[in-house]
C-alpha positions as a Python dict, from the first residue, in 0.01 Angstrom:
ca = {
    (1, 'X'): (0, 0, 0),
    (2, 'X'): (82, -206, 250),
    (3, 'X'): (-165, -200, 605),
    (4, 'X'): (67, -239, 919),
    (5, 'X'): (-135, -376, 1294),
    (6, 'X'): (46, -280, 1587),
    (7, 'X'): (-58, -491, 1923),
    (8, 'X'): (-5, -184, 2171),
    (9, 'X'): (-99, -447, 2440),
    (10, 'X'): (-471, -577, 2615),
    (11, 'X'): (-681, -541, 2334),
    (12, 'X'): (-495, -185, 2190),
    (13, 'X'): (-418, -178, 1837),
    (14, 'X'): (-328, 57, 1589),
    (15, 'X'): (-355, 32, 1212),
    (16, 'X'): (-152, 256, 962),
    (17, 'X'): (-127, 198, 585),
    (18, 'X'): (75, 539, 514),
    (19, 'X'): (-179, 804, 469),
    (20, 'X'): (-416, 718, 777),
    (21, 'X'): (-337, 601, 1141),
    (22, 'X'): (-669, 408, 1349),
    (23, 'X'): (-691, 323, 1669),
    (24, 'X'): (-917, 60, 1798),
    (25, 'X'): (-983, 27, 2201),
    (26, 'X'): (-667, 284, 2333),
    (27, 'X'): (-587, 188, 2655),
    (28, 'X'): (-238, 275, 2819),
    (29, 'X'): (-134, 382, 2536),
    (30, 'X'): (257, 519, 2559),
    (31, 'X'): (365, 849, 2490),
    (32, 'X'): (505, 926, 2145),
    (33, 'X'): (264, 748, 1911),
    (34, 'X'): (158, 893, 1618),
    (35, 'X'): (-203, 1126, 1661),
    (36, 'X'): (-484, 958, 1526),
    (37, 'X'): (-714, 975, 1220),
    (38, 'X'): (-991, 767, 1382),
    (39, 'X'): (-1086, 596, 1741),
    (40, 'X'): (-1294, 315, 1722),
    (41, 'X'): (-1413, 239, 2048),
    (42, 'X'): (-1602, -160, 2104),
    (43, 'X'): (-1789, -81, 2454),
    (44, 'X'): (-1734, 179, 2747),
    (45, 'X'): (-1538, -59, 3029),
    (46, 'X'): (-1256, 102, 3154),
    (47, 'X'): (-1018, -92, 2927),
    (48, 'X'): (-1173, -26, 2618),
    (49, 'X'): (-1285, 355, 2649),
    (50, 'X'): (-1025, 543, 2765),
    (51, 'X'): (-1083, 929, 2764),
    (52, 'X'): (-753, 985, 2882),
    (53, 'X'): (-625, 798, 2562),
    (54, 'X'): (-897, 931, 2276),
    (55, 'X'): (-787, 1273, 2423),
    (56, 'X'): (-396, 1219, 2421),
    (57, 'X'): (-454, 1040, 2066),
    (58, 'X'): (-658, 1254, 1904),
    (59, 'X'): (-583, 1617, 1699),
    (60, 'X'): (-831, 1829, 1509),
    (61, 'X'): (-1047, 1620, 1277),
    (62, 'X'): (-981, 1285, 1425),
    (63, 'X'): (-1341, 1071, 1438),
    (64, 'X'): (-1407, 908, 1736),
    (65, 'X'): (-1659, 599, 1622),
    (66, 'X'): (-1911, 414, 1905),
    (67, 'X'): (-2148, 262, 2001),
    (68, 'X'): (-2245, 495, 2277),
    (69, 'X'): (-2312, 809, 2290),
    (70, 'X'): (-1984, 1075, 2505),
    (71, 'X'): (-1879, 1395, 2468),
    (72, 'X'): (-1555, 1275, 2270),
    (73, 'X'): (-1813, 1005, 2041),
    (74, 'X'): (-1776, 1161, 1696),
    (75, 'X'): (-1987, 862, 1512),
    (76, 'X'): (-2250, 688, 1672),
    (77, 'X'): (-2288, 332, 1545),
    (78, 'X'): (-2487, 17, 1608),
    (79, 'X'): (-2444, -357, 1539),
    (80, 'X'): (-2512, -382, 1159),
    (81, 'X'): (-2423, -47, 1021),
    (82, 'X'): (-2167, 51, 830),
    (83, 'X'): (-1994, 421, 752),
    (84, 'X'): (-1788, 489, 448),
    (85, 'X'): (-1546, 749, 507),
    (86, 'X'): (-1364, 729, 215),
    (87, 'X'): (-1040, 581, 246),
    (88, 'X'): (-1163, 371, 534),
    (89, 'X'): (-1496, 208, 586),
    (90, 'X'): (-1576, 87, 927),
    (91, 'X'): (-1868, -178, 1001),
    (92, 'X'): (-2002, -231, 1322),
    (93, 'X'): (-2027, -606, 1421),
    (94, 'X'): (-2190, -770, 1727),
    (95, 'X'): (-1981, -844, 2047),
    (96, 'X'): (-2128, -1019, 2368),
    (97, 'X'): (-2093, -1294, 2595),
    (98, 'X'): (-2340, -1600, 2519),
    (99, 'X'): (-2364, -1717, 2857),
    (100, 'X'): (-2158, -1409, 3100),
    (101, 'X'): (-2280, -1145, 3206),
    (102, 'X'): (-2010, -915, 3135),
    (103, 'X'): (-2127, -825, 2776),
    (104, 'X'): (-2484, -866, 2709),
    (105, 'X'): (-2631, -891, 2354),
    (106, 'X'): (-2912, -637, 2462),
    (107, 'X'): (-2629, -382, 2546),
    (108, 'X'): (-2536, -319, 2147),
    (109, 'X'): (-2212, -306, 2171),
    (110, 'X'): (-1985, -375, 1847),
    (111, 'X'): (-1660, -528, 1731),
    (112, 'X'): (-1558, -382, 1359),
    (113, 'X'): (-1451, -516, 1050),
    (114, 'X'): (-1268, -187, 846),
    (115, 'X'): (-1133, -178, 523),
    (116, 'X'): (-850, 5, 448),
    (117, 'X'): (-624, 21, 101),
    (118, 'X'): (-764, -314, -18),
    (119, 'X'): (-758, -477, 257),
    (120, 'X'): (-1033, -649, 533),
    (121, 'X'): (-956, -654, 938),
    (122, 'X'): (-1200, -811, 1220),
    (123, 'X'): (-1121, -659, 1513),
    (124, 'X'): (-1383, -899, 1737),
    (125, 'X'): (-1423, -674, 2084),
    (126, 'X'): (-1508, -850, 2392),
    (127, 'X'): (-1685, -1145, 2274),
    (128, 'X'): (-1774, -1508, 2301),
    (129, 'X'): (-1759, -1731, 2010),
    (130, 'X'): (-2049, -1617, 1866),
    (131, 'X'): (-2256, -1734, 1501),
    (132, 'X'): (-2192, -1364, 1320),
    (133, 'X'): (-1839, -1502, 1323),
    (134, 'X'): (-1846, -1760, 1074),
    (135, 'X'): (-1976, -1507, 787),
    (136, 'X'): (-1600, -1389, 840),
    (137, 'X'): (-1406, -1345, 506),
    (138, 'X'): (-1102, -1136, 596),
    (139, 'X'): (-743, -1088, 578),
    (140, 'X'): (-674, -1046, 944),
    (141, 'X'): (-839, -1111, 1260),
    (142, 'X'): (-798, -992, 1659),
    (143, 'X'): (-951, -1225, 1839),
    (144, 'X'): (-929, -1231, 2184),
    (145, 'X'): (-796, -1536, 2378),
    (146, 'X'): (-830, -1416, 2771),
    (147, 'X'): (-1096, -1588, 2890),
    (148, 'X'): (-1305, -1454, 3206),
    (149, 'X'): (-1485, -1135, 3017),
    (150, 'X'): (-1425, -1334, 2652),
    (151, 'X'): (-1396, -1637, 2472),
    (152, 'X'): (-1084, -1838, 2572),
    (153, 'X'): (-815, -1963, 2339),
    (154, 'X'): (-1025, -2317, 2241),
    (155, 'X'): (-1358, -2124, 2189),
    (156, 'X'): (-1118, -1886, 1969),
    (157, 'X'): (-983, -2132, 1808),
    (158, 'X'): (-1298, -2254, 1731),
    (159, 'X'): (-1394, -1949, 1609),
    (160, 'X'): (-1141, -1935, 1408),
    (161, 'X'): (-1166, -2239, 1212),
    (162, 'X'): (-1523, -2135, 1126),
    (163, 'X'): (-1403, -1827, 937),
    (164, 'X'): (-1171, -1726, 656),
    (165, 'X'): (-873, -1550, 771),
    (166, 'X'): (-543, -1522, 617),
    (167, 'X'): (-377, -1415, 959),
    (168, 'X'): (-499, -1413, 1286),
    (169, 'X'): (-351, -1185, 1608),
    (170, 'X'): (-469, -1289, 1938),
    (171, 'X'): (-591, -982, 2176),
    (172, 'X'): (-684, -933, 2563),
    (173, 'X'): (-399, -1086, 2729),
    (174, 'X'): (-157, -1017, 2912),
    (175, 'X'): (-301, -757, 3123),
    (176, 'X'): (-623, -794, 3370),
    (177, 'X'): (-675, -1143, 3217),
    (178, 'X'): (-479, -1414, 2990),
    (179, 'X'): (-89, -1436, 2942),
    (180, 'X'): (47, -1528, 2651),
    (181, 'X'): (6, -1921, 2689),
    (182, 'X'): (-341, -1866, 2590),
    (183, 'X'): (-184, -1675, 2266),
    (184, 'X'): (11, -1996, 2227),
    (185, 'X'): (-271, -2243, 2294),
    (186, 'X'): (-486, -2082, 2013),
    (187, 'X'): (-185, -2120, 1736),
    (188, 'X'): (-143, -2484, 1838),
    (189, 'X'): (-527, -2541, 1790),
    (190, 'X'): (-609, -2389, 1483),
    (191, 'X'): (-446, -2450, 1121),
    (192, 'X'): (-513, -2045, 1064),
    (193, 'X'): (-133, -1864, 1061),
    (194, 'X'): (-143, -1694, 1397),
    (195, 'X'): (89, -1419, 1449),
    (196, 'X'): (176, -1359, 1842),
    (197, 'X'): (305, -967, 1867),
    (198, 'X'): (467, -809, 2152),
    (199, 'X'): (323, -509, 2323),
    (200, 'X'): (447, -281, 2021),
    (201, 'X'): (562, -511, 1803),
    (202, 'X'): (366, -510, 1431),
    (203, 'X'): (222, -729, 1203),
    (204, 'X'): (202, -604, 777),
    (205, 'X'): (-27, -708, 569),
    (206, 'X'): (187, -638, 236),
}
């Protein structure tokens, strides 16, 4: 079945492949988008964890995974672990600056790599290029490209070409930080395919 990414813009995405509909990181999410099966959430800045969004998103049964612990947090998780839920697993990865402040190591906070129908996405979170990265074996990957709070579109390039991807989607631009000539700077500096989406524009992994 084919797995379709939507770039809802920032670092927003949602991930359909027919039968279930993830969010990862809502955040301005517009109106009219289908309700959600599962919320992963990466960290809880403003931008990433949204209650206004995991509210407006989600219906009854919807699993809200984190790595903290709110009132809408469903799923606790922690760098390393992994749940299987059946038609999707999720695994909690590490995310964190290597020398910012913004996103410390000690703080546990995750990016994710799911698998849904046959298929393997990284979604990295706020991160730096970091060494978890180049265990990477996946068919597509969100890296952000921003700068500032994350890597930048070299270091994600780098990053990159240290992993296996068969697509990657640059994230976290275009709003706060990073316009899309950092998207464009990490396509020219990688040999990776890199697919640049429009807010709401989709990617399918057939």
């Amino acid at each position: 079945m084919p797995v379709e990414i939507t770039w809802l813009g920032h670092a927003s995405v949602m991930i359909r492949d027919g039968a279930l509909t993830v969010y990862i990181d809502p955040w301005k999410t517009p109106a009219g988008l289908p309700k959600a099966d599962f919320i992963l959430v990466t960290h809880d800045h403003r931008d990433h964890y949204s209650s206004p969004d995991v509210k407006a998103l989600s219906q009854e049964g919807t699993r809200v995974v984190a790595p903290m612990a709110t009132p809408l947090v469903t799923d606790l998780i922690s760098p390393g672990e992994a749940r299987d839920f059946g038609a999707l697993t999720v695994a909690a990865v590490p995310a964190y600056n290597l020398k910012k402040k913004f996103h410390p190591k000690e703080n546990g906070w995750v990016g994710y790599v799911i698998a849904i129908s046959g298929r393997r996405i990284y979604y990295a979170g706020d991160t730096d290029n970091i060494p978890e990265m180049k265990a990477m074996e996946v068919d597509a990957a969100l890296i952000p490209v921003g700068g500032t709070y994350t890597m930048d579109a070299l270091d994600a390039a780098r990053a990159v070409d240290a992993m296996k991807a068969g697509v990657v989607i640059p994230t976290h631009f275009g709003d706060i930080v990073g316009s899309r000539e950092d998207a464009l700077s990490l396509a020219r500096n990688t040999k990776t395919a890199v697919c640049i989406l429009e807010p709401g524009e989709k990617h399918t992994l057939a």
